[in-house]
C-alpha positions as CSV (number, residue, x, y, z in Angstrom):
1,X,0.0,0.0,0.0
2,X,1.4,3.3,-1.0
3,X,1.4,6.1,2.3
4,X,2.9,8.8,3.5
5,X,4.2,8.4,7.5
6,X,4.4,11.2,10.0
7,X,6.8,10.3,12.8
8,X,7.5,12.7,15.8
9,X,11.3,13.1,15.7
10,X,13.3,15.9,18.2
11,X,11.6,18.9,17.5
12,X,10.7,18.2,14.3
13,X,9.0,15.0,12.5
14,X,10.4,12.4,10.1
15,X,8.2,11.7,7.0
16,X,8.0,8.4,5.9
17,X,6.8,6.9,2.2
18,X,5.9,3.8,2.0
19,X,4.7,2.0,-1.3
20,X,6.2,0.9,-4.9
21,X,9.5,2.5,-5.8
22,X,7.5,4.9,-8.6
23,X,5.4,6.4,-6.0
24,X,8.4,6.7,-3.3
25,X,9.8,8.3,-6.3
26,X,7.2,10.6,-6.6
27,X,7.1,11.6,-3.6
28,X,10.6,12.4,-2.8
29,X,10.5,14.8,-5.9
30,X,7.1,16.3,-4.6
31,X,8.2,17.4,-1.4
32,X,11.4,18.5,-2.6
33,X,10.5,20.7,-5.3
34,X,7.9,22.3,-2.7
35,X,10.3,22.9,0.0
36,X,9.0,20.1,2.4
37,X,12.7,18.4,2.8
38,X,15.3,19.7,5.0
39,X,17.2,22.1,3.5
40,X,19.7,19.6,2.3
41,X,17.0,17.5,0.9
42,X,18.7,13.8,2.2
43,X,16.1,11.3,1.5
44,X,16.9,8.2,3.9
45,X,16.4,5.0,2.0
46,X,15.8,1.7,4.7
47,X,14.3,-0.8,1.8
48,X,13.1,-0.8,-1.7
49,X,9.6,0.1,0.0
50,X,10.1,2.8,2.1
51,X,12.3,5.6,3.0
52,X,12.1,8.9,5.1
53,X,13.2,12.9,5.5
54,X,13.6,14.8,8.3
55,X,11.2,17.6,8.4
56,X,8.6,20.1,10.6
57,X,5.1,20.4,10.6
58,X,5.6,24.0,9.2
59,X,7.7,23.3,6.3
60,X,5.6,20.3,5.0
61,X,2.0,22.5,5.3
62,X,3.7,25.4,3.1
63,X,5.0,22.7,0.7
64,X,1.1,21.5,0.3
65,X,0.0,24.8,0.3
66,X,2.3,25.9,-2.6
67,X,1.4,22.4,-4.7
68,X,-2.1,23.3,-4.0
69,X,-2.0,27.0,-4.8
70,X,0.1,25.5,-8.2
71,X,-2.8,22.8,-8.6
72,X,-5.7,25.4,-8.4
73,X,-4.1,27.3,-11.6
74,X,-3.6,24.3,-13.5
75,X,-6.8,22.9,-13.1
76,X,-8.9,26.6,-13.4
77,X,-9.9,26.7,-9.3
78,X,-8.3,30.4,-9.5
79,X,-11.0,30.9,-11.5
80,X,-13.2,31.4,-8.5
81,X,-10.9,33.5,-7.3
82,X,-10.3,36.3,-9.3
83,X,-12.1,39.1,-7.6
84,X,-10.3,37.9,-3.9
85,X,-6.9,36.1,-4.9
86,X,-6.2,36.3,-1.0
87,X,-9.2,33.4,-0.6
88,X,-7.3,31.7,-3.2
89,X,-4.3,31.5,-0.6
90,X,-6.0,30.9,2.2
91,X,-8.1,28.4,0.7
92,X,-4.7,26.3,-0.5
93,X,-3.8,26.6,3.0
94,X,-6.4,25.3,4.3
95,X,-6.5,22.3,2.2
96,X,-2.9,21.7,2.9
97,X,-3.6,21.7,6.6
98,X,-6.2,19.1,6.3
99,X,-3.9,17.4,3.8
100,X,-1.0,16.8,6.0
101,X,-3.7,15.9,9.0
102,X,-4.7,13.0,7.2
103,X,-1.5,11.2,6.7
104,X,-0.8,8.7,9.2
105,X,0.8,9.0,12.1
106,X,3.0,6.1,13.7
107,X,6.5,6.4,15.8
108,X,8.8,4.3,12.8
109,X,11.5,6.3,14.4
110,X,11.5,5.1,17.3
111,X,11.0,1.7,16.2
112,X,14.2,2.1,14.2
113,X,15.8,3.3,17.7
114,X,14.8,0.7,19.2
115,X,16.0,-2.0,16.4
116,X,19.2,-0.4,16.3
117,X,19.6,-0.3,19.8
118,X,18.8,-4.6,19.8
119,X,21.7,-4.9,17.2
120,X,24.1,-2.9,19.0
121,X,23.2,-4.1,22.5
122,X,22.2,-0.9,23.7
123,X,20.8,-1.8,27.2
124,X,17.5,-0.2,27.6
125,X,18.8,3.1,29.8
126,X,20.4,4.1,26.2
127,X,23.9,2.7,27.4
128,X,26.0,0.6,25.9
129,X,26.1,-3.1,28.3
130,X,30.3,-2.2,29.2
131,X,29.5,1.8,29.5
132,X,30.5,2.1,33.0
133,X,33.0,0.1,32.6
134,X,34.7,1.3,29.4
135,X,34.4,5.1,30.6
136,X,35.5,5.5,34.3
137,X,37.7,8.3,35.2
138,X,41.3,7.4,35.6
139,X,42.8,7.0,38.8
C-alpha cells in the first residue's frame, strides 16, 4: 500500500513513504520541489519500499500549500478567485492543513531506535552493556 508516515522526531517530524519505488519516487521529488525536505533535501532509504526525510510540521504544510496553490491554476480553481486572490491562498492553506492531518501517524523512528539499539546491544537506559566500565575516570 502506498502512504505517506508522519513520525515525531526531536523537535521536528520524520516523514516516511511507503509504497512501490515509482510512488516513493514521486514523492521524494514532490516534497522536494515544494520545499517540504530539510534544506539539504537527504532522503533516507531503509528498503526498496520505504524511506524517510527529516522535516517540521511548518515546512511540510507550506509545501502542500504551494502544490495546492500551483494545482488550483492548473486545473482553473483560480477561477473562482479572481475578484479575492487572498481566498485563493488561504483556501490552498487550508487544504494543505487538512492534507497533512490526514496522513498517518506512527513512531517508525522510534521503532528504528529501538531496532538499532537490539543490534548494537544498547541496554534499555540508552547505554552501551560495558559503559560504566569502558568510561570511568582514571585514577
Amino acid at each position: 500500500m502506498n502512504k505517506i508516515i508522519i513520525s515525531s522526531y526531536g523537535s521536528g517530524i520524520a516523514v516516511g513513504i511507503e509504497g512501490e519505488a515509482s510512488f516513493v519516487e514521486r514523492q521524494i521529488n514532490r516534497f522536494y520541489n515544494y520545499g517540504g525536505m530539510t534544506k539539504n533535501g537527504e532522503f533516507h532509504k531503509e528498503s526498496d519500499k520505504f524511506g524517510f526525510f527529516l522535516s517540521s510540521k511548518e515546512s511540510m504544510i507550506s509545501a502542500l500549500s504551494c502544490e495546492n496553490f500551483v494545482r488550483f491554476q492548473m486545473d482553473g480553481t483560480s477561477k473562482l478567485f479572481k475578484k479575492n486572490p487572498n481566498a485563493m491562498q488561504n483556501a490552498a492553506d487550508q487544504d494543505a492543513v487538512k492534507q497533512f492531518n490526514e496522513f498517518e501517524r506512527e513512531n517508525f523512528m522510534g521503532r528504528m531506535a529501538n531496532n538499532a539499539a537490539k543490534i548494537c546491544g544498547i541496554a534499555s537506559n540508552g547505554r552501551a552493556e560495558s559503559w560504566e566500565e569502558d568510561f570511568k575516570p582514571a585514577k
